[in-house]
Each structure stands twice: as structure tokens, then as C-alpha cells.
N, C-alpha and C positions, 0 to 999 in steps of 0.2 A: 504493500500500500504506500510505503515511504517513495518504495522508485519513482512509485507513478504517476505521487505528485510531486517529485523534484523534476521528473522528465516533464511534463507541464508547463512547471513553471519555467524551466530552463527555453522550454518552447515560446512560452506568452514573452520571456524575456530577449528570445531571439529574435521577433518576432516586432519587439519594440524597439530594439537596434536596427532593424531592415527599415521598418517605414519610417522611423525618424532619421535614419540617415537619406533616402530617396528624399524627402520632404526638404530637409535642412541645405543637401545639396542644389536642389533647384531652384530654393528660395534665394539661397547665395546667389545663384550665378544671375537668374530672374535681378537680384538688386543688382548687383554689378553692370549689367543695362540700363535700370533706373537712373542709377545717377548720373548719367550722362545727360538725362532731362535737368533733376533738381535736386537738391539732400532732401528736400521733404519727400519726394518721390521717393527716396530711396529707405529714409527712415520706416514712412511707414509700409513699403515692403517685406523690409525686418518685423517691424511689427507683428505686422497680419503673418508671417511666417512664425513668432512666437506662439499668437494666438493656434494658428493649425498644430504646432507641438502640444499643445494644452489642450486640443478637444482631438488630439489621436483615437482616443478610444471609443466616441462619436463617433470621427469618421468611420473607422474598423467596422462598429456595430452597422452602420447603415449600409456600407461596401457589401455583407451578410445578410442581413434583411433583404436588399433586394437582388442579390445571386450576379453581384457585380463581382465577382471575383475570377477572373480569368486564369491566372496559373497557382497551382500550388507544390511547392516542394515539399514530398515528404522524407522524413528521413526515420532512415529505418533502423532503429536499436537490435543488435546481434541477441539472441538470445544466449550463445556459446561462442567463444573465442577459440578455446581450445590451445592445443601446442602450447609455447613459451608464455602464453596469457594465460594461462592457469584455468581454474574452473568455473562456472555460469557464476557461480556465489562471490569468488571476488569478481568478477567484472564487474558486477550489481555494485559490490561494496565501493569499486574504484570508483566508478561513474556516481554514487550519491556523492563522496566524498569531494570529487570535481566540483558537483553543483555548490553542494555546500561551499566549499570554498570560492565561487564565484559567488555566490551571493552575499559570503562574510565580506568581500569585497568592496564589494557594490554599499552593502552596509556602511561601511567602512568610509567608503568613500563621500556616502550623502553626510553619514554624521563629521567628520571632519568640514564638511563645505557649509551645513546645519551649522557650527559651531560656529566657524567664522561671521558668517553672517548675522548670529545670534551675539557675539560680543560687538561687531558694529553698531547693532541697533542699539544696544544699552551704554553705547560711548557717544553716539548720538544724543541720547536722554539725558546725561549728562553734562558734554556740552551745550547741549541747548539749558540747560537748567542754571549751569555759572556765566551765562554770560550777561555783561552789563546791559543795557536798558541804551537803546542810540539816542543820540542827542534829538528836539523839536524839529533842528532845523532839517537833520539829516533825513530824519522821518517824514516829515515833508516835502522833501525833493524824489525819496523812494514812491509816495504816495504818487505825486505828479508823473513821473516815467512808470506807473505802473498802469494810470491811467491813456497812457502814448501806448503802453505795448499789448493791454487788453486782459489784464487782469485784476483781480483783487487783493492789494499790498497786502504780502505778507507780514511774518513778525520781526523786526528789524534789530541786529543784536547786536553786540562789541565783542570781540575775545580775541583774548593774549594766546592762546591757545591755536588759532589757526594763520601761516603764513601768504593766505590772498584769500579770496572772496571765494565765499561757495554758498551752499543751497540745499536743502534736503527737507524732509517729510514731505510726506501727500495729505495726511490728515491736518495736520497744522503747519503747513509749513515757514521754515526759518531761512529767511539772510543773514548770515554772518559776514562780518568785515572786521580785516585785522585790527587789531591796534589796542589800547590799554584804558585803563579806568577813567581815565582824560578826555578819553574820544579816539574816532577813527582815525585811523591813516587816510589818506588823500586818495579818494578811487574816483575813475571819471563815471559820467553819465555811460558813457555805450560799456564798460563793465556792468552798471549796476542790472543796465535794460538787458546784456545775455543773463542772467543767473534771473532775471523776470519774465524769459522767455521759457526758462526751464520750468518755473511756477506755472504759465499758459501751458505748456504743453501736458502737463503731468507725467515729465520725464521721471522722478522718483518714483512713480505709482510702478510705470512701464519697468523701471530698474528691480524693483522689488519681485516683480513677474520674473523678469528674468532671470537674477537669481536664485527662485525659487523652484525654477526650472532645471537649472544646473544642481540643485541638490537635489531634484528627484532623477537626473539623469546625467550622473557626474560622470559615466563613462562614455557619452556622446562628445567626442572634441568636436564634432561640426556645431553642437549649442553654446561653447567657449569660445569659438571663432563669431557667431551670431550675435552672443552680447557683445563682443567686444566692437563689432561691427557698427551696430546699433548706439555703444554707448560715441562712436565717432562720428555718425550721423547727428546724432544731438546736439553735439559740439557744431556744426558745420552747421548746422538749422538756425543756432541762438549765434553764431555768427553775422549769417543777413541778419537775423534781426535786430544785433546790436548798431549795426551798419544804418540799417534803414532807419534806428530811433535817433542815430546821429549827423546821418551822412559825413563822416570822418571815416575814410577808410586808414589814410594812413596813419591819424591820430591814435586809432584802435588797436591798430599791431602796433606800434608801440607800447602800449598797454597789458598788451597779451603779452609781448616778449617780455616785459618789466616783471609782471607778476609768476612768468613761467621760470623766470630765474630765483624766485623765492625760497630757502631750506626747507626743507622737509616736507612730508606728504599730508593729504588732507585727513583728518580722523575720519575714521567709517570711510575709507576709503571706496567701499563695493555699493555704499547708499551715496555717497557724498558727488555734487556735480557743481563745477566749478569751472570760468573759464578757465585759469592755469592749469586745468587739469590734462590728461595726456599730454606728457610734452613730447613723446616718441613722435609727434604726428605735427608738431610746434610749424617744423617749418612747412609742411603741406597748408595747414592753415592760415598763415602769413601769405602763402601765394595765393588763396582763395581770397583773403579778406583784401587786398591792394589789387586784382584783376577788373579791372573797372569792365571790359567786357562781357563780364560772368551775367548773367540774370540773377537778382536776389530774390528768392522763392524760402517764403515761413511755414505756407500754411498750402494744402492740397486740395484743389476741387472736386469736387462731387463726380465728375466722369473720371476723375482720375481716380480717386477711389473707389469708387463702383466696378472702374476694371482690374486693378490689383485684387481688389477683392474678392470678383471673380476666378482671377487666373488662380489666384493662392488655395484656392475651394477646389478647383481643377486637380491640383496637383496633387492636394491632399488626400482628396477622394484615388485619384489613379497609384499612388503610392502605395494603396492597399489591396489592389488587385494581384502582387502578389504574395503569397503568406507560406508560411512553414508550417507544417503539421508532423506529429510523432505517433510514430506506432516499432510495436515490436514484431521481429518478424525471424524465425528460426535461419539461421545462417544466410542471412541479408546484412550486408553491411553497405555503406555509400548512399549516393541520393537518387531520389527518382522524379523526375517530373511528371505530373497528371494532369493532364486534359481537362478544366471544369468548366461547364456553360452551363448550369445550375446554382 
């Protein structure tokens, strides 16, 4: 009874590496065309490709229900090895032993990636808990560029604690700005409007999904390459729109370069979003932010989303056409393809 539901699970688990790597893969390559149009185009690409990782087992079930399933692999468990593999009873024993060790793994792997992101959020709660209270005047110049970039001013805070500006929560969310119990450091307008853009978009909400998707599927590297992808888009999105709150392009990269050279990294680093953040990509962004020919694009229209949305539905549904199945089968070993139009 143990085999047969390790062989199973090892199945449903193999089963959710195929269609989340099919998915993950053509969502990539699907954005990596998008953004030839706009980063908004491309972010929410990424997105809607988060979302089809998060409703896999939707799509699956409905691929099932309506006998959309075109091929299936089955693979056939040996009953007997025989010779140098010894007898049916250890195979049995090796192969749970297998399972189980990939799945202490996999275990293994969500709770370490669980854990991290569990002491960000509570270093978050923290920092946002000590920090000083910003000054009338500061708060009311956030209030007014918040009203330019189409949001509702967040909660606007002082700490010694962070070196440049960042942004985080979705439920309440916080501006921080460097500096000490005196007051801020000197941050321009088109800073304060990216980390305002991040508020408009609900890029923490989106970050939170995403890695919460990397801890239920920490051995998918194509979902480590997709956050990271996505968290680049964001950056690139609240770009135009620091741009567009100031028309200062090259005022802006200077700003970005100033603050990207600042010590040490942002606390809650995997929640925290910040223009100095990503500096690996510093100078990609410097060429984007001063290219006066580029089109600045925040925000995505309704046909454009309507068709990504589409195509992302396409993909997700066909990535489940086809599946793995197990059975045991007396001196069968390898795979077999089968025919299914039911």
C-alpha cells in the first residue's frame, strides 16, 4: 500500500515538473517578445504566467473533464529486477526509499525558502515599527506626487536602518527614506514617484505570489528565473513612470546611479522594492531611462491584455495535454506512449 502511494505521488509530482516547466518555458520566451513592444507588456506576461502556475491544477482538472488530453506517457514499474538487482522486495524497498528521499527534499527545500521569507516579513514588521514619523513638509510633497502618479499616499517613514529608498506591504503599505531622527536625506521627486509606482501597481502583492510560488515549487529553476524576471520588469515599468512624473531623464539616472552606489542591501530583501535595487541590471537601466526614442509605457490596454491573457490560457490548457501515468507491469521496464482521444 506504501509503494503505491509513493509511486503516485512521485507520479502527480512528475507530472507537476512537466506542465510547469512546458508553461514556465513558453511564458518566458512569449515575454521575451513582449518586451520589444513595452515593460508593461512584458511584466504582465510574467504575471499572467505566475497566475497559470497557480491555477495548474485547474487547468489539469479541466484538460480531464473534457478528454482534452492527447498523449500520455506511461511508465511502467518492473515488478522483478532480478540478477545483480537482487529481489522484487528490495526493488520495492529501493524505489520507496528514492521517493522518500525526493520528497524529504522537496520538503527541505520549500521549508528553507518558507523560512526565509518568513524572517523577511517579521524584519519588515519591525522596520516599519522603529521608524521615525517624516516630516509635514515631506508628507506633503509625497501626498502631491502621489496624486501625479494615481495613487493613495502611503505611510511615509524615516530610518537609519535603510541605505536609499524602498517600498513594501500590500496591506499597509510603507515609504521609507534614508536618513536619521533629524529628517530625510535629500531624495528627488522622480525617486519618490518610482517607489509610488510600485504602490499603483501592487508590485508587493505580485512579489508575495511569487514567492510563494517558489516555496511550493523550489525545485522549478524556470519559477526562479520568472520572479526574477518579473521583479526586472517592475523596475523598468516604475522607471517610465518616474520619467513621465518628471520629464528629467537624465536628472533621474543620476539619481539611480547615486543611490545604487549606496552600502548594503535593502532589509526583507525578497519583499523589499526599491529603485537602487538590482544593481546587476544598473547599467541596462541607465540606457533605458536616457533613450529619448524608447516609448514610455506604465500601464497596458485592455486588447493588450485581453490577448496575453488569452494566449497564457492557450498555453496552459495545451501544456496538459501531455501527462504521465504509472502502473506496474511484470518485466516491463522503460516508457510507452499511448494513443488517447478520450
Amino acid at each position: 500500500m506504501i509503494e503505491v502511494i509513493a509511486g503516485l505521488t512521485a507520479t502527480w509530482v512528475a507530472n507537476l515538473a512537466l506542465h510547469s516547466t512546458a508553461v514556465l518555458a513558453s511564458v518566458l520566451g512569449l515575454a521575451a517578445l513582449a518586451r520589444r513592444r513595452s515593460a508593461a507588456c512584458e511584466l504582465w506576461t510574467l504575471r499572467a504566467g505566475l497566475v497559470a502556475v497557480w491555477c495548474m491544477p485547474l487547468t489539469a482538472l479541466a484538460v480531464q473533464h473534457y478528454g482534452w488530453g492527447w498523449w500520455v506517457i506511461v511508465l511502467h514499474e518492473p515488478a522483478a529486477w532480478g540478477g545483480a538487482w537482487g529481489t522484487t522486495g528490495w526493488t520495492h524497498a529501493a524505489a520507496l526509499a528514492v521517493y522518500l528521499a525526493l520528497g524529504g527534499a522537496w520538503l527541505a527545500g520549500s521549508a528553507v525558502a518558507g523560512g526565509c521569507l518568513l524572517r523577511d516579513g517579521l524584519a519588515l514588521g519591525g522596520l516599519r515599527e522603529g521608524a521615525w514619523a517624516a516630516s509635514a513638509g515631506l508628507s506633503a510633497r509625497v501626498e502631491m506626487l502621489a496624486r501625479e502618479v494615481g495613487v493613495v499616499p502611503p505611510r511615509v517613514g524615516v530610518s537609519d536602518r535603510v541605505q536609499s529608498p524602498c517600498v513594501f506591504g500590500w496591506v499597509r503599505p510603507t515609504l521609507l527614506l534614508p536618513g536619521t531622527r533629524d529628517g530625510a536625506e535629500a531624495v528627488s521627486d522622480a525617486v519618490i514617484a518610482h517607489e509610488l509606482c510600485h504602490v499603483r501597481q501592487r508590485d508587493a502583492l505580485w512579489r508575495v505570489a511569487g514567492r510563494l510560488a517558489v516555496v511550493a515549487l523550489c525545485f522549478q529553476p524556470l519559477l526562479w528565473v520568472l520572479c526574477r524576471r518579473m521583479d526586472a520588469a517592475c523596475e523598468s515599468v516604475c522607471d517610465d513612470a518616474a520619467v513621465l512624473a518628471t520629464r528629467d531623464r537624465c536628472g533621474y539616472a543620476k539619481e539611480l546611479v547615486r543611490w545604487s552606489g549606496a552600502v548594503g542591501e535593502l532589509p526583507g530583501r525578497r519583499l523589499t522594492m526599491g529603485a537602487a535595487a538590482m544593481r546587476s541590471q544598473l547599467g541596462r537601466r541607465v540606457r533605458r531611462i536616457v533613450d529619448a526614442d524608447r516609448r514610455l509605457s506604465t500601464r497596458l490596454g485592455w486588447a493588450e491584455a485581453g490577448l496575453i491573457a488569452a494566449v497564457v490560457l492557450v498555453l496552459a490548457l495545451a501544456a496538459n495535454v501531455v501527462s504521465l501515468a504509472h502502473t506496474q507491469a511484470a518485466g516491463l521496464a522503460g516508457v510507452a506512449w499511448v494513443w488517447c482521444l478520450g
